[in-house]
ROZA-631926 format. One line per 8 residues: their letters; for each residue x, y, z of C-alpha. Coordinates in steps of 0.2 Angstrom, whole numbers, plus 5000, padded with zeros to 4 digits. Layout:
! residues N
A> X:Y:Z  ...
***
This chain:
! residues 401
XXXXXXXX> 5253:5149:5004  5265:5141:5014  5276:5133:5001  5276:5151:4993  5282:5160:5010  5295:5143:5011  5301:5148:4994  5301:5168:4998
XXXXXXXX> 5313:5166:5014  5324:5155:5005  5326:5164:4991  5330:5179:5003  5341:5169:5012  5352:5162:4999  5352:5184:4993  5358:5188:5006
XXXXXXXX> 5372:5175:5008  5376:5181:4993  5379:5196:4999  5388:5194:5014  5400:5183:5004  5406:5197:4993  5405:5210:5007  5394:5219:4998
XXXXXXXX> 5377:5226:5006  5368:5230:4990  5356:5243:4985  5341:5245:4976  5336:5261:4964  5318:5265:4957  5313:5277:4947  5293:5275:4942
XXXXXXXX> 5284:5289:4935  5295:5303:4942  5295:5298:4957  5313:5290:4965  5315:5278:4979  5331:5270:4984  5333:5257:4997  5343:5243:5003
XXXXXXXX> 5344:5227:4996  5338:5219:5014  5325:5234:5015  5317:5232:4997  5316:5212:5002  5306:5216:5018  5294:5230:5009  5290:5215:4997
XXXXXXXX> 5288:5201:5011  5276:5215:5019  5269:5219:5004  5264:5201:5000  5259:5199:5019  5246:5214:5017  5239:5205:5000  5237:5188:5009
XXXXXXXX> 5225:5197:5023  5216:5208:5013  5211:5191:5000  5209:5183:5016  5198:5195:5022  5188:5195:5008  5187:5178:5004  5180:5175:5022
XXXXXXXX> 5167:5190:5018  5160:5180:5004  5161:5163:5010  5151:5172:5025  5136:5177:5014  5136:5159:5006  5138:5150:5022  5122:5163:5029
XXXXXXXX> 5114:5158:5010  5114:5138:5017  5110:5139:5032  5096:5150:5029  5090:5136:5015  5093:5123:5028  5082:5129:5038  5070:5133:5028
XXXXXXXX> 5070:5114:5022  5072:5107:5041  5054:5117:5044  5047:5111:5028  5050:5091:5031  5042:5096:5051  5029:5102:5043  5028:5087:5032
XXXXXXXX> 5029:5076:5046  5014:5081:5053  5006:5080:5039  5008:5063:5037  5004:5062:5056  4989:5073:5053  4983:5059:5038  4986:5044:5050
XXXXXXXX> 4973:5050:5061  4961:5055:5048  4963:5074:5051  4960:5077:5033  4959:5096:5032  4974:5098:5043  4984:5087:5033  4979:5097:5018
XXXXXXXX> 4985:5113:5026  5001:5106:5034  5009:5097:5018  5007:5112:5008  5017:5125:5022  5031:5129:5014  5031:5117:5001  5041:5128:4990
XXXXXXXX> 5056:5126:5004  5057:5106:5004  5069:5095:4996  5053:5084:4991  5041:5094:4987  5032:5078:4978  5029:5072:4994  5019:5086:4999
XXXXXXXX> 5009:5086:4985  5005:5068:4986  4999:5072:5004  4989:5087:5001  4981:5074:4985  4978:5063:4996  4969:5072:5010  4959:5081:4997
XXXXXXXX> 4952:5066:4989  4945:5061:5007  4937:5077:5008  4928:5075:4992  4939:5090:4986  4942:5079:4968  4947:5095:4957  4963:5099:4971
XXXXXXXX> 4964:5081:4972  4972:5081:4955  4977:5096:4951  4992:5090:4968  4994:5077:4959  5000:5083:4943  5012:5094:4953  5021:5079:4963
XXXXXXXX> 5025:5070:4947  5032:5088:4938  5050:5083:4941  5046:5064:4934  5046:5053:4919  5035:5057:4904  5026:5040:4910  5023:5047:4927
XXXXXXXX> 5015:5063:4922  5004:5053:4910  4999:5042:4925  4994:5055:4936  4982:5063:4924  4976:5047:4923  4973:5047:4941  4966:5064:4938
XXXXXXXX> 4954:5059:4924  4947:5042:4936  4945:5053:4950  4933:5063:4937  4923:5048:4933  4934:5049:4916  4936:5033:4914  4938:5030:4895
XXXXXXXX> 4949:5045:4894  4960:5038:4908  4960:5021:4900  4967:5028:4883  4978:5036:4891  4986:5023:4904  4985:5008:4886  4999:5022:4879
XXXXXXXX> 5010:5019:4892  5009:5002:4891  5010:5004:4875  5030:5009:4879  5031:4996:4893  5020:4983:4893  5026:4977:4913  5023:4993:4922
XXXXXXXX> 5017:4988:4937  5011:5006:4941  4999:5007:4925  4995:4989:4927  4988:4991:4942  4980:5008:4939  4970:5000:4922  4963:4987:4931
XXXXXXXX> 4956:4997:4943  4951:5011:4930  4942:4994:4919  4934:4990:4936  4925:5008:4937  4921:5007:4922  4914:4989:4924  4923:4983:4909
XXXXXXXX> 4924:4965:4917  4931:4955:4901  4948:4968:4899  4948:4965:4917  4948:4947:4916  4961:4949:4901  4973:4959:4914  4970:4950:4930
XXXXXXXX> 4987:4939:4926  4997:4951:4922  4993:4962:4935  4995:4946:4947  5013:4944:4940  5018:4961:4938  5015:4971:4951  5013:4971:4972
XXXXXXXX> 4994:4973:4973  4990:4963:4990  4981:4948:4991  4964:4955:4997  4964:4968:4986  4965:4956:4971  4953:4945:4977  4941:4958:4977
XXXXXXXX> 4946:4963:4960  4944:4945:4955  4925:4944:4963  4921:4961:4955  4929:4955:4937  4918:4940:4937  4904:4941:4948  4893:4947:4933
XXXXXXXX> 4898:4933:4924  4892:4922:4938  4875:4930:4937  4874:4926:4916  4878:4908:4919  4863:4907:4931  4852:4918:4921  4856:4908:4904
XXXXXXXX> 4856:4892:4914  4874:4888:4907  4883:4879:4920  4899:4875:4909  4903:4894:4909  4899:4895:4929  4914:4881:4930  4923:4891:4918
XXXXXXXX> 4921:4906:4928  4928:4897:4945  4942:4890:4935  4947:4904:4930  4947:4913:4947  4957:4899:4955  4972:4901:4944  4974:4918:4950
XXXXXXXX> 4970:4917:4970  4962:4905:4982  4943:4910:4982  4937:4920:4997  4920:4917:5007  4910:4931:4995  4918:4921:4978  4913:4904:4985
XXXXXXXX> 4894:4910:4990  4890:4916:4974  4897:4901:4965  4889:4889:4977  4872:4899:4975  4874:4898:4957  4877:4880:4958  4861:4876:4967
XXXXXXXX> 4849:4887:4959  4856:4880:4942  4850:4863:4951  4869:4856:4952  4864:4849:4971  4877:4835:4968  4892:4845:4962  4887:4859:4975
XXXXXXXX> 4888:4845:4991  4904:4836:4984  4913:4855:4984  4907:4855:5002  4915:4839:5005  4930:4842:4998  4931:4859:5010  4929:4848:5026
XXXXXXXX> 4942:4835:5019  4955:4849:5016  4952:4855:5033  4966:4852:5046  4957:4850:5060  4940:4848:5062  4938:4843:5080  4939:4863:5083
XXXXXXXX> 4929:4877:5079  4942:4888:5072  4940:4902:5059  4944:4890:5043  4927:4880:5054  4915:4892:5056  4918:4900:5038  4912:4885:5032
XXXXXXXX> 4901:4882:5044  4892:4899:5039  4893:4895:5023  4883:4879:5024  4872:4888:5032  4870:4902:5019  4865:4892:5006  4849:4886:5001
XXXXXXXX> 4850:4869:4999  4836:4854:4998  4838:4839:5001  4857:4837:5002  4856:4820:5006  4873:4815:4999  4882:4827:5012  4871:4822:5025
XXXXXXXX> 4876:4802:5022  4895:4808:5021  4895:4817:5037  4885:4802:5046  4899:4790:5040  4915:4803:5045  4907:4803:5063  4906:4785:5065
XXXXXXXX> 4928:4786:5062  4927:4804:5074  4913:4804:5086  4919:4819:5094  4924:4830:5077  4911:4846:5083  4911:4854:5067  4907:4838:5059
XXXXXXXX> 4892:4838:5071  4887:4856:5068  4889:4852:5049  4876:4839:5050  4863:4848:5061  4865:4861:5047  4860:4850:5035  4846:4841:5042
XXXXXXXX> 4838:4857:5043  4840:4860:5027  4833:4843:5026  4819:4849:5036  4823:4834:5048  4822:4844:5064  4825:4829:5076  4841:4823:5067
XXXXXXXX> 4848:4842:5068  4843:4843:5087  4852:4826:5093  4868:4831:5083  4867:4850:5088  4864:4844:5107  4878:4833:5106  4890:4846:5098
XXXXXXXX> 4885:4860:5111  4891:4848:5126  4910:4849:5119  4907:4868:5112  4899:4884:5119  4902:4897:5108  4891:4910:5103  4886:4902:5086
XXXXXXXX> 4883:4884:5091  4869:4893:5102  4864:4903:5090  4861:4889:5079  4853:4878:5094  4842:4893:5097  4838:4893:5078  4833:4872:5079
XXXXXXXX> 4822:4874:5094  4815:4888:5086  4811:4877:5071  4805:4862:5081  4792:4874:5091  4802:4875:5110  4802:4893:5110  4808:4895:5129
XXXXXXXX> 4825:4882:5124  4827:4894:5110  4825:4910:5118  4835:4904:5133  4850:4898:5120  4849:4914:5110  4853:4924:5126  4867:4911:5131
XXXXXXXX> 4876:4915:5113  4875:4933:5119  4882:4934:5134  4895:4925:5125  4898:4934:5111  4898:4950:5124  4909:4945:5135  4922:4939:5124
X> 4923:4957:5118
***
């Protein structure tokens, strides 16, 4: 606009120069539908300047109206979303603190107004599935991936179908995206749980690796998955006595993660009642040998501590002999000390477990060495050393809470 008002004046100016130059003012003659009007030269210029002055207010005027409304439009629909996301904040506060039905409530106010309305549906799903509402559950869930890809709608019917105990409908379905993409990390994970509901333990097992390499499952939840895939294999090995597949079996499981305390109770159960004592006591041995230290009772310790003591063995003499032998090189390793007593009870030799659990006791007082002192002098038949070593453990176990 400026450039044109720039150009309008010197236009003007360069007229009237003109003018002034031949000593001639100029005049102007119009005659429009009747109707004549005569004027200056300098008089007609200034009508036209106001003329195109009135023009430029009015447009302004008018563009200012409208970008008024549009602005009142935005800031109306900002709001709107500012509100929306509050209430989505809460909502997520709401499911933090296992609020379930206000988080429902919360995540689908104004749902309509937010700019991720997924979100809110994904909350509302979520909150619903913990109150058992399973039917809402999916029906959210379908909604939050309504602006996805193809894949992601078929996935959340999936999740629909599992949450209706669908499971070979949900399988079929989540094999077809794979089908597409064979490394989806989503579908990966969502089959292997759907096979695990199912209790389809061999497509489990067939998965496990991919679902290992492919996706971000954590490493508690796949060791789960891994005791869940191959637990009942454990239990066919002893039922049919085949302790080659019972190998197999824990092989298997240590490619993919380092076994747990549930893995290696049920594969150490099954090594003993399938009569493999030997095998079963050298696994043992090789747990102590890997340990860093074993003049303390620390976690790694007393996990295999209570694991020892789980298990039903008879007569594990070739432990027993190791652990006498370690002692003579560490005389003060405890859990070396608590290991053996562990054993010569299993070994029903009450005196031996007595003098190494006395001895251990001396360097450690913690609730489960006199727990198991309690349990020896129960054994050995001096009931008040027992009692009065039970209620030792638990003052300590009480007042270290």
């Amino acid at each position: 606009m400026i450039k044109m008002l720039i150009l309008f004046a010197l236009t003007c100016a360069l007229l009237a120069l003109g003018a002034v130059l031949v000593e001639e003012k100029g005049y102007v003659l119009i005659n429009l539908a009747g109707y004549v009007w005569e004027a200056s030269f300098f008089g007609f210029l200034f009508v036209l300047l106001l003329a195109y002055l009135s023009f430029k207010v009015v447009e302004t005027f008018l563009i200012g109206l409208f970008r008024a409304r549009r602005n009142y439009s935005a800031w109306r629909t900002k709001s709107k979303q500012a509100s929306s996301l509050q209430s989505l904040s809460s909502a997520i506060e709401a499911l933090f603190n296992q609020q379930w039905s206000r988080a429902q409530t919360l995540s689908l106010k104004q749902v309509h107004n937010s700019p991720i309305p997924a979100s809110h549906y994904l909350i509302a799903a979520e909150a619903s599935k913990q109150l058992g509402e399973l039917d809402e559950s999916s029906l959210y869930q379908l909604r939050a991936q309504q602006g996805g890809s193809e894949n992601d709608k078929q996935l959340a019917t999936a999740k629909s179908l599992i949450n209706e105990e669908k499971f070979a409908q949900a399988i079929t379905t989540i094999e077809k995206v794979l089908e597409r993409n064979n490394k989806d990390s989503a579908a990966l994970l969502l089959l292997a749980q759907a096979y695990q509901h199912n209790q389809q333990f061999e497509p489990l097992q067939n998965i496990l690796p991919k679902v290992k390499k492919y996706t971000d499952i954590s490493p508690i939840e796949l060791k789960a998955m891994c005791f869940a895939a191959y637990q009942a294999q454990f239990n066919q090995s002893v039922e049919e006595k085949n302790l080659s597949l019972l190998e197999q079996s824990f092989k298997q499981i240590n490619k993919l993660v380092e076994p747990n305390q549930p893995i290696l109770q049920v594969y150490l159960a099954g090594l003993i009642k399938l009569e493999a004592n030997q095998q079963a006591e050298k696994f043992f041995i090789k747990l102590f040998e890997q340990t860093d230290n074993l003049s303390q009772l620390n976690r790694q310790n007393e996990n295999n501590l209570k694991l020892l003591s789980g298990l039903q063995f008879t007569q594990p003499l070739k432990l027993i002999a190791w652990l006498e032998k370690q002692l003579k090189k560490q005389p003060d390793a405890e859990v070396l000390k608590i290991a053996l007593a562990i054993c010569a009870l299993k070994n029903s030799d009450v005196q031996l477990a007595q003098q190494a659990m006395e001895s251990a006791i001396k360097q450690l007082k913690s609730p489960y060495s006199y727990q198991l002192m309690g349990d020896i002098y129960q054994q050995a038949g001096i009931e008040n050393k027992a009692k009065l070593c039970f209620q030792k453990g638990l003052e300590l176990a009480l007042g270290s809470k």
